[in-house]
N, CA, C and O atoms as a GROMACS GRO file, in nm:
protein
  320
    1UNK      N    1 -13.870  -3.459  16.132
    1UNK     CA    2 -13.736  -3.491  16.090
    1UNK      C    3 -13.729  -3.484  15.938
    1UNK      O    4 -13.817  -3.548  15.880
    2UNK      N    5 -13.615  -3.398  15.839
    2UNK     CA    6 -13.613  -3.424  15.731
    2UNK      C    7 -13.561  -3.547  15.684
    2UNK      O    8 -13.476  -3.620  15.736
    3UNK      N    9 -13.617  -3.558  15.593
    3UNK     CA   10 -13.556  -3.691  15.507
    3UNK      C   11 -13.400  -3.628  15.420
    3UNK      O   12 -13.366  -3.512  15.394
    4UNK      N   13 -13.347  -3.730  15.401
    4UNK     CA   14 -13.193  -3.726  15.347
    4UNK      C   15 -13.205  -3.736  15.158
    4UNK      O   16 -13.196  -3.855  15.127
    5UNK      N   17 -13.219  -3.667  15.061
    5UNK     CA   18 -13.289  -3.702  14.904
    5UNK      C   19 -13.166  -3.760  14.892
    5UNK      O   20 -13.072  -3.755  14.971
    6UNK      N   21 -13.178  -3.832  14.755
    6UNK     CA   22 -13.095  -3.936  14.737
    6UNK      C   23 -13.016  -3.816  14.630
    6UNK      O   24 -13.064  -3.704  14.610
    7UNK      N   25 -12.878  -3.872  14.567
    7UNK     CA   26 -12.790  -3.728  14.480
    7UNK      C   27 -12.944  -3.711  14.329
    7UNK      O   28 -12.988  -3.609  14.277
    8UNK      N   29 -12.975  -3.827  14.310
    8UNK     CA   30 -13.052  -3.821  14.181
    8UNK      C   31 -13.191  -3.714  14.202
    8UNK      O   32 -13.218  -3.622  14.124
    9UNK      N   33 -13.263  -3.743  14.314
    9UNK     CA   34 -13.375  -3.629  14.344
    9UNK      C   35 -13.354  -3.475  14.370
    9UNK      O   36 -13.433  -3.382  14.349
   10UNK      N   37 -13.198  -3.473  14.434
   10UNK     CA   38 -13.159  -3.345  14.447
   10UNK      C   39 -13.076  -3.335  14.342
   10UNK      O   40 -12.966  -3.297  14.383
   11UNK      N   41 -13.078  -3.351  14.235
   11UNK     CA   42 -13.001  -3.295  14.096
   11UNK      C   43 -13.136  -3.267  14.034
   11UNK      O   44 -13.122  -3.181  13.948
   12UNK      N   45 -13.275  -3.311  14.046
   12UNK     CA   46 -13.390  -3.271  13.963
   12UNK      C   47 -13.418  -3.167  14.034
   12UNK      O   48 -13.467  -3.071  13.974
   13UNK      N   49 -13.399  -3.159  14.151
   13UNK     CA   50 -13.464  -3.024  14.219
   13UNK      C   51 -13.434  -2.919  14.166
   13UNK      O   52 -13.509  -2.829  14.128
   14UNK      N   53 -13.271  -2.932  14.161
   14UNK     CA   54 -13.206  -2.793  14.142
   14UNK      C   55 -13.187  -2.777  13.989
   14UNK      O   56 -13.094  -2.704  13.954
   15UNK      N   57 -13.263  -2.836  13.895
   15UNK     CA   58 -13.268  -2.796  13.750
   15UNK      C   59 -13.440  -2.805  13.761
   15UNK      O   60 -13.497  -2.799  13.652
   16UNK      N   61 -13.485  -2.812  13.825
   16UNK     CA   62 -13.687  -2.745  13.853
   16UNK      C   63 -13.637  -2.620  13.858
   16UNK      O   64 -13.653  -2.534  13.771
   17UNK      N   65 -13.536  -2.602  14.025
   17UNK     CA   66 -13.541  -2.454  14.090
   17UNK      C   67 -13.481  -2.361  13.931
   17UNK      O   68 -13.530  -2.252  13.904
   18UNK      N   69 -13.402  -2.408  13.866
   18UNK     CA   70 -13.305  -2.319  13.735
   18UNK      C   71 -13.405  -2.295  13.646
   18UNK      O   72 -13.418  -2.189  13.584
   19UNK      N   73 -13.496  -2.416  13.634
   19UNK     CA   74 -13.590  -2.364  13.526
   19UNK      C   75 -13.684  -2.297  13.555
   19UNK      O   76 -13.743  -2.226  13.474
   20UNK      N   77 -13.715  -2.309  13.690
   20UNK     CA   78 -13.832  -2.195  13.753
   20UNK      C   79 -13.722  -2.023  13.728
   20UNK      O   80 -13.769  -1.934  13.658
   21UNK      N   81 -13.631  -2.012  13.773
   21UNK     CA   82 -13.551  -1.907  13.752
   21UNK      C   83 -13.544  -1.832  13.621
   21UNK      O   84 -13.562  -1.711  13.607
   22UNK      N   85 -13.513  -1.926  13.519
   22UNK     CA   86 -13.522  -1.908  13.402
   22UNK      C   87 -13.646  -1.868  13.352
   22UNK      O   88 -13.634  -1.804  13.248
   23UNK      N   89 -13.758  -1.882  13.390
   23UNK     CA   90 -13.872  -1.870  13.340
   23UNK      C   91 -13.899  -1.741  13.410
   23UNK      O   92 -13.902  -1.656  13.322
   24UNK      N   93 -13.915  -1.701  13.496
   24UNK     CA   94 -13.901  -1.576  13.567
   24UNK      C   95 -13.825  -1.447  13.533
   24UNK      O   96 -13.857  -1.338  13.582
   25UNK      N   97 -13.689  -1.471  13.418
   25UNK     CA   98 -13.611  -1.384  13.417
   25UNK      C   99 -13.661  -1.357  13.244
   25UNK      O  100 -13.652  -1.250  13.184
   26UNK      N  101 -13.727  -1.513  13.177
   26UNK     CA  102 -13.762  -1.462  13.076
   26UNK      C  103 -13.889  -1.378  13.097
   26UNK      O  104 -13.928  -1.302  13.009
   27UNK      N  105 -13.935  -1.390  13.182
   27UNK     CA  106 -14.092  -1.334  13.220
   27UNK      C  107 -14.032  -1.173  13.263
   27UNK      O  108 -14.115  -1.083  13.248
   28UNK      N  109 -13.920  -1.140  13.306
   28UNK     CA  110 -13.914  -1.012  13.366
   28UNK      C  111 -13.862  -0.960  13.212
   28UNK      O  112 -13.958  -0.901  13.164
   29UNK      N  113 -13.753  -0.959  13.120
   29UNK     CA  114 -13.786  -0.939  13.036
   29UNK      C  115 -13.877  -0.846  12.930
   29UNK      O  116 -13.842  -0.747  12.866
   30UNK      N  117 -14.025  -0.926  12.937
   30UNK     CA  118 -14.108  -0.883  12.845
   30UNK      C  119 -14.198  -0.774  12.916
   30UNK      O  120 -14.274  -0.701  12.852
   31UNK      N  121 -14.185  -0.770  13.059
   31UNK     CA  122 -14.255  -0.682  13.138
   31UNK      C  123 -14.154  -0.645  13.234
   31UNK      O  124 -14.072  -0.719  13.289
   32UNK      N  125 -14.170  -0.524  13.247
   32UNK     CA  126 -14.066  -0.444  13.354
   32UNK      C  127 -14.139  -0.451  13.508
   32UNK      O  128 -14.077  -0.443  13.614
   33UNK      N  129 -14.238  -0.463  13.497
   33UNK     CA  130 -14.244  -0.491  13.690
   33UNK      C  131 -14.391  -0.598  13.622
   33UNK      O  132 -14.455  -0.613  13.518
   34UNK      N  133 -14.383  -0.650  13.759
   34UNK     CA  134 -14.542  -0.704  13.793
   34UNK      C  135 -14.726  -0.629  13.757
   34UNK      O  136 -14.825  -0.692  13.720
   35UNK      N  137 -14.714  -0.488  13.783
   35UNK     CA  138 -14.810  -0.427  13.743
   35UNK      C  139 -14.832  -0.439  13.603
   35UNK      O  140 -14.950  -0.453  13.569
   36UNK      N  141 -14.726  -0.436  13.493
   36UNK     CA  142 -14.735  -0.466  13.373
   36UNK      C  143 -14.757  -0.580  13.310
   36UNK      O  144 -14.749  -0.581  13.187
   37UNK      N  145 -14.786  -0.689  13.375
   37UNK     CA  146 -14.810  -0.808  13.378
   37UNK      C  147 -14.972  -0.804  13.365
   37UNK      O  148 -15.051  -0.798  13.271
   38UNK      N  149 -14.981  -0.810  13.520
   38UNK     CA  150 -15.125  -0.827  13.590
   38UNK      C  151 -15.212  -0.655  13.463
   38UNK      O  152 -15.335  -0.656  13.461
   39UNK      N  153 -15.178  -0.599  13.423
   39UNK     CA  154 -15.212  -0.456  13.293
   39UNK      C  155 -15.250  -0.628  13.186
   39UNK      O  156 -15.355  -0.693  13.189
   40UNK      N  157 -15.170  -0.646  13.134
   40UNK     CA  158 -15.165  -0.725  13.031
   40UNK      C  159 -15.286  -0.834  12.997
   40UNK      O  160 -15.382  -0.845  12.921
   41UNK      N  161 -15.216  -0.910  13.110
   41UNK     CA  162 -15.347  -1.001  13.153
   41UNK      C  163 -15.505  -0.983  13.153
   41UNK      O  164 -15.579  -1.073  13.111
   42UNK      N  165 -15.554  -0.857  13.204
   42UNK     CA  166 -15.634  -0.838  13.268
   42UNK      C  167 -15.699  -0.778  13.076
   42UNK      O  168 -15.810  -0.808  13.033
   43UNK      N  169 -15.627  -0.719  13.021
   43UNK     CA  170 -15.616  -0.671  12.884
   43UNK      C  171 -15.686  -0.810  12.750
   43UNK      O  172 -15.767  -0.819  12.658
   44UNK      N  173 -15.611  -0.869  12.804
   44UNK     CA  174 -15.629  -1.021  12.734
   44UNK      C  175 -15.732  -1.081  12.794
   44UNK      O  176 -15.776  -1.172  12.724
   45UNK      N  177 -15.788  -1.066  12.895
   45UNK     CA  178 -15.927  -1.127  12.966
   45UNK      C  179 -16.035  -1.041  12.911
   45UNK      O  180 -16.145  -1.080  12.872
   46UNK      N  181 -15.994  -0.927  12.912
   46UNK     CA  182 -16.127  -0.807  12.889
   46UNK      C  183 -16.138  -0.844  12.694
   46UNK      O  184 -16.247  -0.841  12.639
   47UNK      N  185 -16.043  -0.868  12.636
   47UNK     CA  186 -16.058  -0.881  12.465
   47UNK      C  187 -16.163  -0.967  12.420
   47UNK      O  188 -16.261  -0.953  12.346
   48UNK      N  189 -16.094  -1.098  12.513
   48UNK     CA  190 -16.139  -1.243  12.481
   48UNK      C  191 -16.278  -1.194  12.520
   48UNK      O  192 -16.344  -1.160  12.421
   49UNK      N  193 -16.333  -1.182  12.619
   49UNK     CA  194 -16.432  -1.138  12.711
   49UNK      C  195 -16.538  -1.064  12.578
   49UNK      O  196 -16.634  -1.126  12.534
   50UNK      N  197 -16.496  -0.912  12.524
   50UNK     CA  198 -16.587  -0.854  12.488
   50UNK      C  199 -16.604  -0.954  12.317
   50UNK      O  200 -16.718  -0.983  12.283
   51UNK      N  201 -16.502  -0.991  12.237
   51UNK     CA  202 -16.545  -1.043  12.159
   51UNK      C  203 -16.635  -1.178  12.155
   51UNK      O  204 -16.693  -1.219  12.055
   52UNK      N  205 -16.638  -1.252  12.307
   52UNK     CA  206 -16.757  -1.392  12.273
   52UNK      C  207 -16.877  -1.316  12.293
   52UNK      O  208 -16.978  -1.382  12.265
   53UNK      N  209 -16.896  -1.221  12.325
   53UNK     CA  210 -17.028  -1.116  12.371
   53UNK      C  211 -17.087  -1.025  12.274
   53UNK      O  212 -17.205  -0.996  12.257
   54UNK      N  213 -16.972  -0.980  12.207
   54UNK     CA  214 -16.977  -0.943  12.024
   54UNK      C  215 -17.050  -1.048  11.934
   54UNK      O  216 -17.114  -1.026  11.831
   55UNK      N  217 -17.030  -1.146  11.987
   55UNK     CA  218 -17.092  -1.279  11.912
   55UNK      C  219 -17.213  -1.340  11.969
   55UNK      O  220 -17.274  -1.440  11.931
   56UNK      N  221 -17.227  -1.292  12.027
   56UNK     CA  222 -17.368  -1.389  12.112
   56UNK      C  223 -17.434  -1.245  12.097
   56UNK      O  224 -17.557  -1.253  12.093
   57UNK      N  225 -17.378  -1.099  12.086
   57UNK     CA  226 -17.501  -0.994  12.055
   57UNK      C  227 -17.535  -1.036  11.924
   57UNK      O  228 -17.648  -1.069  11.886
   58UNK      N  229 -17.435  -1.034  11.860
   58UNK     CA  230 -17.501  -1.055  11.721
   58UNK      C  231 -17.560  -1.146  11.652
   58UNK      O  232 -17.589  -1.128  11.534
   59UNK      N  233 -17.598  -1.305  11.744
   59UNK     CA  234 -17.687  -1.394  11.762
   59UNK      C  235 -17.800  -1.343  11.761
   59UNK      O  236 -17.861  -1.325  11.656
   60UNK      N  237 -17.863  -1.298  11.919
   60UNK     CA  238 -17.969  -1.240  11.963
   60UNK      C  239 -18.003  -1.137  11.872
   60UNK      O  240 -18.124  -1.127  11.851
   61UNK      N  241 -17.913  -1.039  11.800
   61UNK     CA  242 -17.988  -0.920  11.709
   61UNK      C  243 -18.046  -1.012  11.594
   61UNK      O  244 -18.167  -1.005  11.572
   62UNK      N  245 -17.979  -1.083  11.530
   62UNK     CA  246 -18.010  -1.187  11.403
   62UNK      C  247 -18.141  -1.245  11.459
   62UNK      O  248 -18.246  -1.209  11.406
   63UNK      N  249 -18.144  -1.340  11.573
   63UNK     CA  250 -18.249  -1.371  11.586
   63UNK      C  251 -18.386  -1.258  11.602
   63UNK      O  252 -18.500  -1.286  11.567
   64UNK      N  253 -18.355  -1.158  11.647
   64UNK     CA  254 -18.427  -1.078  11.671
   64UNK      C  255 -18.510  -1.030  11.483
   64UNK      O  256 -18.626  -1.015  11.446
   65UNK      N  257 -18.419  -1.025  11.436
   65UNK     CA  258 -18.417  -0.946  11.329
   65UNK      C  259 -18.522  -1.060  11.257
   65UNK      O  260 -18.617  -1.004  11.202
   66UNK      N  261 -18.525  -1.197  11.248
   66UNK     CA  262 -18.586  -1.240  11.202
   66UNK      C  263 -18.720  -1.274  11.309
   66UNK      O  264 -18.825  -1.299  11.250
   67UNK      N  265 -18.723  -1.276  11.394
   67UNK     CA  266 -18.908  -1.274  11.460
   67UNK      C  267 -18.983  -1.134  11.426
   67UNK      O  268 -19.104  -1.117  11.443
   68UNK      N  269 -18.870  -1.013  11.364
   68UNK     CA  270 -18.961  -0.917  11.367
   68UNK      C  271 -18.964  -0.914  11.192
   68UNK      O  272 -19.027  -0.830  11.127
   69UNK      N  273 -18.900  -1.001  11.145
   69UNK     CA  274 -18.992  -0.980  10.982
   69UNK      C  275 -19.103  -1.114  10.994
   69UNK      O  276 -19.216  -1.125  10.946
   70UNK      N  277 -19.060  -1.166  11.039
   70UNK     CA  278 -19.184  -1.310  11.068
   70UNK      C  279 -19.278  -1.204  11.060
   70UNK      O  280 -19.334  -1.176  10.954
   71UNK      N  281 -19.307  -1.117  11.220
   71UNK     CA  282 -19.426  -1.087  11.255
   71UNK      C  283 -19.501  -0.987  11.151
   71UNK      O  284 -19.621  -0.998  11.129
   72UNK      N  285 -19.407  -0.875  11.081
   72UNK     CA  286 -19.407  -0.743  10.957
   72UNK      C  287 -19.481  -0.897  10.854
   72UNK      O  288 -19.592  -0.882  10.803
   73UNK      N  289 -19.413  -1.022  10.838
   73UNK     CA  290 -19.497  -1.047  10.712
   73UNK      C  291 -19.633  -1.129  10.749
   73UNK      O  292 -19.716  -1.157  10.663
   74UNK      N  293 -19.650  -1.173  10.915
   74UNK     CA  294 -19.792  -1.176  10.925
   74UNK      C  295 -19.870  -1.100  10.925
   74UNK      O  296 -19.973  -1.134  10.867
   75UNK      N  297 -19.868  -0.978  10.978
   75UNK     CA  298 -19.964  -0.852  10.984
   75UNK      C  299 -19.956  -0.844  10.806
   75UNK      O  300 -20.072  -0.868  10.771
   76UNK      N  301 -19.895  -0.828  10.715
   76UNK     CA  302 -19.879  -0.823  10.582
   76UNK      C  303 -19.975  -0.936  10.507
   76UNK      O  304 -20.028  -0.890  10.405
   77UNK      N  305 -19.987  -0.986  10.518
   77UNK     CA  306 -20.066  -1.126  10.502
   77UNK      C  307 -20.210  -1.071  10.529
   77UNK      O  308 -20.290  -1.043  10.440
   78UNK      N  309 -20.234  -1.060  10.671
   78UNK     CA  310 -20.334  -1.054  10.721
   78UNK      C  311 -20.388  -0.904  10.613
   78UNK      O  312 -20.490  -0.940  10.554
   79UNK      N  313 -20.364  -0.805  10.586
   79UNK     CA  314 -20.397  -0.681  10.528
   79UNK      C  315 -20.447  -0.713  10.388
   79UNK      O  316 -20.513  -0.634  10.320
   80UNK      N  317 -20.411  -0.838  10.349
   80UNK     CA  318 -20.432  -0.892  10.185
   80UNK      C  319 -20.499  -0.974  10.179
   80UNK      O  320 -20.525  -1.024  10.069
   0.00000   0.00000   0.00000
């Protein structure tokens, strides 16, 4: 059985449902279909994505870079 909303719950509904509407029409807008969306998105995942990986390579090379002069100035050492 449905319940009966009181006028006050069904006046919030139907300015949710307007603002859900509204948000949708600003969303169609900036993208002409859905594929251009889910393009976008997927665009903005792959950026974010390759630049924290840009950064953590260039951790590991740095670190790298310094165990292999460590090791160039032990063998160096050792020759003297």
């Amino acid at each position: 059985m449905l319940r009966e909303w009181s006028p006050g719950v069904q006046a919030e509904l139907r300015a949710i449902e307007a603002s859900a509407e509204r948000a949708r029409l600003a969303l169609a807008c900036v993208f002409s279909c859905s594929e251009e969306f889910e393009a976008a998105r997927i665009r903005d995942r792959v950026e974010r994505l390759s630049a924290r990986l840009i950064g953590q390579m260039q951790i590991v090379l740095g670190a790298t870079s310094l165990v292999g002069l460590a090791a160039f100035l032990v063998v160096l050492a050792e020759l003297f």
